[in-house]
C-alpha positions in Angstrom: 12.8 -6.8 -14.4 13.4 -3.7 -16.6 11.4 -5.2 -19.6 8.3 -5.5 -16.7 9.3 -2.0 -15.7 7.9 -0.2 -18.6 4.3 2.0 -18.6 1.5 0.7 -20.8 0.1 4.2 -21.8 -3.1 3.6 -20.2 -5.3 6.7 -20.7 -5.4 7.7 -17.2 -3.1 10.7 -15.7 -1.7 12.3 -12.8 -5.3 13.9 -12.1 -7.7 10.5 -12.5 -9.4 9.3 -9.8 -10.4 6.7 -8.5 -13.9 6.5 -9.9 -12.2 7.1 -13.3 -10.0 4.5 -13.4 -13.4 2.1 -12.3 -16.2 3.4 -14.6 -17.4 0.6 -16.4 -15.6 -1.9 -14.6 -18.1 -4.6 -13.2 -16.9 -6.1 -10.0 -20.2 -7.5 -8.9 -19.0 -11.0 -7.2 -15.8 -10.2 -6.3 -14.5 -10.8 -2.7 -11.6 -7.5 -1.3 -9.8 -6.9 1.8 -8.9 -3.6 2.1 -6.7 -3.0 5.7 -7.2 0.4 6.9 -9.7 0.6 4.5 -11.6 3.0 7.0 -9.2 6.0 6.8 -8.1 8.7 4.4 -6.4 7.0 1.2 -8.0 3.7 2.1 -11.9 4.9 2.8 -11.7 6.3 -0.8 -10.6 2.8 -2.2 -13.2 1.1 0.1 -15.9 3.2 -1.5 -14.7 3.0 -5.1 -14.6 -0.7 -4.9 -18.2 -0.8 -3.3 -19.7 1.4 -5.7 -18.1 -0.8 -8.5 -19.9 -3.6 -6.8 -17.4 -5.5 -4.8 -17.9 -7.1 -1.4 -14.9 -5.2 0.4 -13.9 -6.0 3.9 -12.5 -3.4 5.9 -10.3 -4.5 8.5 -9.2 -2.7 11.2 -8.1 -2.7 14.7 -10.7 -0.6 16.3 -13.8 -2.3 14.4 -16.2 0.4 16.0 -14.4 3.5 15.1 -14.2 2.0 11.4 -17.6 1.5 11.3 -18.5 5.2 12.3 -15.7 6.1 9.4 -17.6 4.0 7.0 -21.3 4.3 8.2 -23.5 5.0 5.3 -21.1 3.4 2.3 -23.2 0.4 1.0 -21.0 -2.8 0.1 -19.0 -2.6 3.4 -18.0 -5.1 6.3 -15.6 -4.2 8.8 -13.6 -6.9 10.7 -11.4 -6.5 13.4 -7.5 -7.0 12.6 -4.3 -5.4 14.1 -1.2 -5.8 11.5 1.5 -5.5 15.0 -0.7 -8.9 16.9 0.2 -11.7 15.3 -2.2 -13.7 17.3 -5.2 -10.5 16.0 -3.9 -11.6 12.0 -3.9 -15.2 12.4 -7.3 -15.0 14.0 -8.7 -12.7 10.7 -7.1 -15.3 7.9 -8.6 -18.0 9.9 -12.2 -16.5 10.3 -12.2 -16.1 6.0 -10.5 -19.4 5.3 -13.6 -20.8 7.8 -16.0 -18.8 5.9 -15.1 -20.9 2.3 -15.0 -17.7 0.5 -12.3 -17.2 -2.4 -10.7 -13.8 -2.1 -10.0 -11.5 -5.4 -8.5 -8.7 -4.0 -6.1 -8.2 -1.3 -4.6 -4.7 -0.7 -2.6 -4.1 2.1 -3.1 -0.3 2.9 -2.6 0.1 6.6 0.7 2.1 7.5 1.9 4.7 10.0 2.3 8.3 8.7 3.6 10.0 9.9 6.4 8.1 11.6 6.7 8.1 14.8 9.5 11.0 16.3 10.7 8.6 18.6 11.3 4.2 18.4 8.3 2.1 19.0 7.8 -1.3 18.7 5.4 -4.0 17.9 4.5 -7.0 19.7 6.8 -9.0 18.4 9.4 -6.4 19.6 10.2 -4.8 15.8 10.2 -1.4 15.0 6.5 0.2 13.9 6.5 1.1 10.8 7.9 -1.8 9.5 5.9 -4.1 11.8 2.8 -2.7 10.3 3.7 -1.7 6.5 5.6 -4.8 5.6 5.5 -7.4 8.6 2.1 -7.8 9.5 1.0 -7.7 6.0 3.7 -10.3 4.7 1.8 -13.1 7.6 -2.0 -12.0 6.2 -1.0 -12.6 2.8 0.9 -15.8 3.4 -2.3 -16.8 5.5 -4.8 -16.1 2.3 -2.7 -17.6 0.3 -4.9 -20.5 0.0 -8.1 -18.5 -1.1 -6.7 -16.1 -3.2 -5.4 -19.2 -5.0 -9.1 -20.2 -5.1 -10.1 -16.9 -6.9 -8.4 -18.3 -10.1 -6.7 -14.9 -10.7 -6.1 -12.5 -7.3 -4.7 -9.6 -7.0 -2.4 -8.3 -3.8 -1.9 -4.7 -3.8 0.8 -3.1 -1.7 0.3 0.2 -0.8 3.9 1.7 -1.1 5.5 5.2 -1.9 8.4 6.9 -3.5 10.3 6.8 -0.2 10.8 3.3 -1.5 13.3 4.6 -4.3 16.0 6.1 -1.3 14.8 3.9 1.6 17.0 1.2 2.5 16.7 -2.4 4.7 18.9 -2.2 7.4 19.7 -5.9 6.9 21.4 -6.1 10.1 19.5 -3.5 12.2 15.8 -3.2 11.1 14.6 -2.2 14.6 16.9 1.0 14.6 18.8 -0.4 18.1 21.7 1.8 16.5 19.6 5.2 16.6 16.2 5.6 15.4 15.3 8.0 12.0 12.0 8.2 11.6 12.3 9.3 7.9 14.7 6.0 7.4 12.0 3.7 8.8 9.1 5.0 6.4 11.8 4.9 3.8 12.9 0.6 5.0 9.0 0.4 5.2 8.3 1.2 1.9 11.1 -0.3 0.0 10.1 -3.4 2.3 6.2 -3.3 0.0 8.1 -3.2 -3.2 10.2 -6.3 -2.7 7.4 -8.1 -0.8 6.1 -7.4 -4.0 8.6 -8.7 -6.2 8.7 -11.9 -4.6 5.3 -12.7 -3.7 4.6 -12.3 -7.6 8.0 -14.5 -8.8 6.7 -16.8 -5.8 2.9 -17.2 -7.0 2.3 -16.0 -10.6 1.7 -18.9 -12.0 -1.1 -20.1 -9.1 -2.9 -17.5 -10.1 -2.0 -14.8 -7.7 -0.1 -11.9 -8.8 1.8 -8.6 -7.0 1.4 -5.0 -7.3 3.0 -2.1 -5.6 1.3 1.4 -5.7 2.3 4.5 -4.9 -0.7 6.8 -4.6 1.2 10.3 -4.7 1.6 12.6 -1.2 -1.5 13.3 -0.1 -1.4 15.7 3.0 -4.1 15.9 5.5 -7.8 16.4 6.2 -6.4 18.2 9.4 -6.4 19.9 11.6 -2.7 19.3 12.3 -0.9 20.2 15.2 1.9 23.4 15.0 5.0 20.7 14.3 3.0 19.2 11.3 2.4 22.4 9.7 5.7 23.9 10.0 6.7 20.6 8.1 4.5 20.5 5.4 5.3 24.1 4.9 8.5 23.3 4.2 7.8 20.8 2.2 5.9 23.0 -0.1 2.8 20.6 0.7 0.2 23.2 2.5 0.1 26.9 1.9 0.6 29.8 5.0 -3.1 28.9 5.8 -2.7 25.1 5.8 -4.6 24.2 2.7 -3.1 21.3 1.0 -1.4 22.2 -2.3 -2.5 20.4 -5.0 -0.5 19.7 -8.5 -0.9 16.4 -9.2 1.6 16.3 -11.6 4.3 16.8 -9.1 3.0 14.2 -7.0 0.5 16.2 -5.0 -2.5 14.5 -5.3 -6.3 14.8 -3.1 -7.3 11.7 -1.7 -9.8 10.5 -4.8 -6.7 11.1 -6.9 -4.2 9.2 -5.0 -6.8 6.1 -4.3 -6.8 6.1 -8.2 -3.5 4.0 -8.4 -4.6 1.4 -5.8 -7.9 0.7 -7.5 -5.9 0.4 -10.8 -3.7 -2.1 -9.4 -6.7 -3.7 -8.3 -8.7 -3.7 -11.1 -8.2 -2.7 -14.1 -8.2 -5.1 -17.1 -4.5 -3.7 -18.8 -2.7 -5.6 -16.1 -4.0 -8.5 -17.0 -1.3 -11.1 -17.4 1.4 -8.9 -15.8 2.4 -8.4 -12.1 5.5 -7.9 -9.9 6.0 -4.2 -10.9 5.3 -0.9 -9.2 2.4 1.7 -10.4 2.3 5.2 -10.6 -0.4 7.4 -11.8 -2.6 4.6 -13.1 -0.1 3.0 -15.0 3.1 1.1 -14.9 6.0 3.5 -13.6 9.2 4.7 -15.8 12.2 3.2 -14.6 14.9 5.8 -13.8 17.4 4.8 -12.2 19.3 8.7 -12.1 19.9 10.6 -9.1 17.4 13.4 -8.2 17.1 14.8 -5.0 13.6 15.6 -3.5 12.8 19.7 -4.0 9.5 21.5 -3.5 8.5 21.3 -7.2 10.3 17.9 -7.8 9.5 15.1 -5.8 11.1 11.8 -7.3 8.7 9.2 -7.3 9.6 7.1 -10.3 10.6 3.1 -9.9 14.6 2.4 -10.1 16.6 -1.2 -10.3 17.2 -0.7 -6.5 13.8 -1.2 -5.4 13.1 -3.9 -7.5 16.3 -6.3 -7.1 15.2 -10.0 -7.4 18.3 -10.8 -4.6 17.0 -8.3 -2.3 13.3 -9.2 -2.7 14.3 -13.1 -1.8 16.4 -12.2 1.1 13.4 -10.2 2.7 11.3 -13.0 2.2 13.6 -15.4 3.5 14.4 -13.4 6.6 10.5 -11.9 7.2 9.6 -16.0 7.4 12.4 -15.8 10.4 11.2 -12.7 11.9 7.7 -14.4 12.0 9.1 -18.0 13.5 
């Protein structure tokens, strides 16, 4: 994994966007899911994808508010999906495998951010965030398996973050029945895409569908936020005393066109061609440093390390999400 862990010196940076990292890229003909692809990080991918020429599919669980959110953005189609039904993402893969398209692109997007102050649960009875992040997403994909095999070189995107490189999997309590953190489920949620994403490339690469997982940067608003929020991002050193977002891209603070440039990378860009199974940051392939750092205002650690890629642990998530899901 360390050899695959190792950035390709791409000639995009911290401050590319998303258009960047697509100009000149063709994608006239090519089929993309994006879920949440109607909101913040994920409208910007949506558009960038369209305005490359892809078909991209916006799913979403309130079809009618994602269509308002997307209104005037040729090269759309919004479809109704809701990650936490399982009944709502069995219904969506069975509506495209019907439709006999083949599907290039898949990027799972849709998260909760911020967590949630107190537990919820899904339908299935499991805590949020993962639910949504990792759960529901790990059923779609299995469901398209088939047609992404059909494109004859997919991609699957998984929208992660550098929580992933402290979170944990609470192997014997993911639903948080001991005591709920809300930082600790982001954290499980996002270490949850990165193995997902280890597996389902070790699982699939050689049928023609390979795994990437992206961290975009933090990205902090449009507001307005509520009092709580901005007290938090204050501290955080993400908004100033007047609640503009802070922007230095080069410690991780990215706009939204900036972070979507990652996703759209993992997506489509020709120099991952023939790779897969690794985790992306700023438009290329993430360092691997596995040393301590804690998170600071001017230092927020976002770089891959052996924990978040272990082979073991990526098996035994698959293995035990294919329980969770019966």
């Amino acid at each position: 994994m360390s050899a695959l862990q190792t950035p390709l010196g791409t000639p995009f940076s911290a401050s590319s966007s998303a258009s960047d990292v697509l100009d000149s890229l063709d994608l006239t003909g090519q089929e993309v899911i994006v879920t949440g692809g109607h909101s913040r990080l994920g409208r910007e991918v949506s558009r960038a994808l369209a305005a490359a020429g892809a078909a991209v599919t916006v799913a979403a669980r309130d079809p009618q508010r994602a269509a308002a959110a997307v209104a005037g953005i040729a090269g759309l189609r919004v479809e109704q999906l809701d990650l936490t039904d399982p009944g709502s993402v069995e219904a969506f893969a069975q509506r495209w495998l019907d439709s006999g398209r083949p599907l290039h692109v898949l990027i799972n997007n849709a998260g909760v951010l911020p967590p949630p102050p107190e537990l919820l649960l899904d339908a299935r009875g499991h805590e949020l965030a993962f639910a949504t992040s990792h759960l529901g997403h790990f059923q779609l994909t299995r469901a398209l398996l088939p047609v992404l095999r059909a494109a004859q070189g997919a991609r699957v995107v998984n929208v992660t973050s550098g929580a992933a490189r402290v979170g944990e999997i609470r192997w014997d309590d993911l639903d948080f029945a001991t005591g709920y953190d809300p930082l600790a489920s982001y954290g499980q949620s996002k270490r949850a895409n990165v193995l997902f994403t280890v597996e389902l490339d070790h699982r699939y690469a050689d049928q023609g569908v390979r795994a990437f997982a992206a961290h975009p940067g933090v990205i902090v608003g449009p507001g307005p936020f509520s009092t709580d929020e901005l007290a938090l991002y204050r501290a955080q050193g993400l908004v100033d005393e007047a609640g503009a977002a802070i922007i230095d891209p080069e410690a991780g603070k990215k706009t939204i066109e900036q972070g979507a440039a990652t996703i759209v990378f993992g997506a489509a860009s020709p120099l991952l061609d023939g790779l897969g199974g690794v985790y992306l940051k700023d438009s290329d392939i993430a360092v691997l440093d596995g040393t301590p750092r804690p998170v600071t205002l001017d230092d927020i650690p976002s770089d891959a390390n052996s924990a978040m890629l272990d082979p073991h642990d990526a098996r035994r998530l698959w293995e035990l999400s294919e329980r969770l899901l019966g």
